[in-house]
N, C-alpha and C positions, 0 to 999 in steps of 0.2 A: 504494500500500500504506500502512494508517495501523495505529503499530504507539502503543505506551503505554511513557511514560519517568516514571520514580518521581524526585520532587523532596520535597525538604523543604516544611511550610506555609511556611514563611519565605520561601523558593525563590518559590511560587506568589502569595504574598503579593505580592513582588516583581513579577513578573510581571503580576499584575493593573493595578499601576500603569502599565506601559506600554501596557496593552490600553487599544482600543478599541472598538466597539459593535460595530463592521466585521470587527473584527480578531481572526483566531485566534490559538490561542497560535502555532500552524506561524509566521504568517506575523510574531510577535515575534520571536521566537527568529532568523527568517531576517532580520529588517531589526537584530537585534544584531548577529547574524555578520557583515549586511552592511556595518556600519558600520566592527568594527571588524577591522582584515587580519590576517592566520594570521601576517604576518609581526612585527607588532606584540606578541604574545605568546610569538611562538617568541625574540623580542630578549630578554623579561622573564626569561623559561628559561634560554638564556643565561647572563645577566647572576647568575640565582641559580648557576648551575653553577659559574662563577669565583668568585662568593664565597665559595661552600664550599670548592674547592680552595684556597682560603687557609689555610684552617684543617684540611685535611683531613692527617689524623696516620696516614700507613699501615703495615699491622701485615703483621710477615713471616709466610710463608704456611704455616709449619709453626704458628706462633703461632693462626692463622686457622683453623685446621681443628682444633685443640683447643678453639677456642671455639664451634664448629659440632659438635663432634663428632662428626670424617669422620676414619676411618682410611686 
């Protein structure tokens, strides 16, 4: 099944640079993913999670729903 994914020019721009004559974008896309591990990215996530819980300031929950505007 070949389906169509909207990028940025920038994006495809990008892209083009690692293409080759041979090479679809599929099989770019697949030798990025392949290169780089889902666990590698899931660390970066992470790693942004606890930065923000440093700083994260939490608001009590009747505060919270005035600010949402939920009765």
């Amino acid at each position: 099944m070949i389906t169509t994914i909207c990028v940025r020019e920038e994006t495809k721009k990008r892209l083009n640079e690692y293409k080759t004559e041979k090479m679809t974008y599929d099989d770019v896309l697949n030798y990025l993913m392949d290169t780089i591990a889902m666990e590698d990215i899931a660390e970066e996530d992470i790693k942004e999670y606890y930065r923000r819980l440093e700083t994260f300031d939490p608001v009590p929950k009747d505060e919270f729903k005035k600010m949402i505007k939920v009765s």
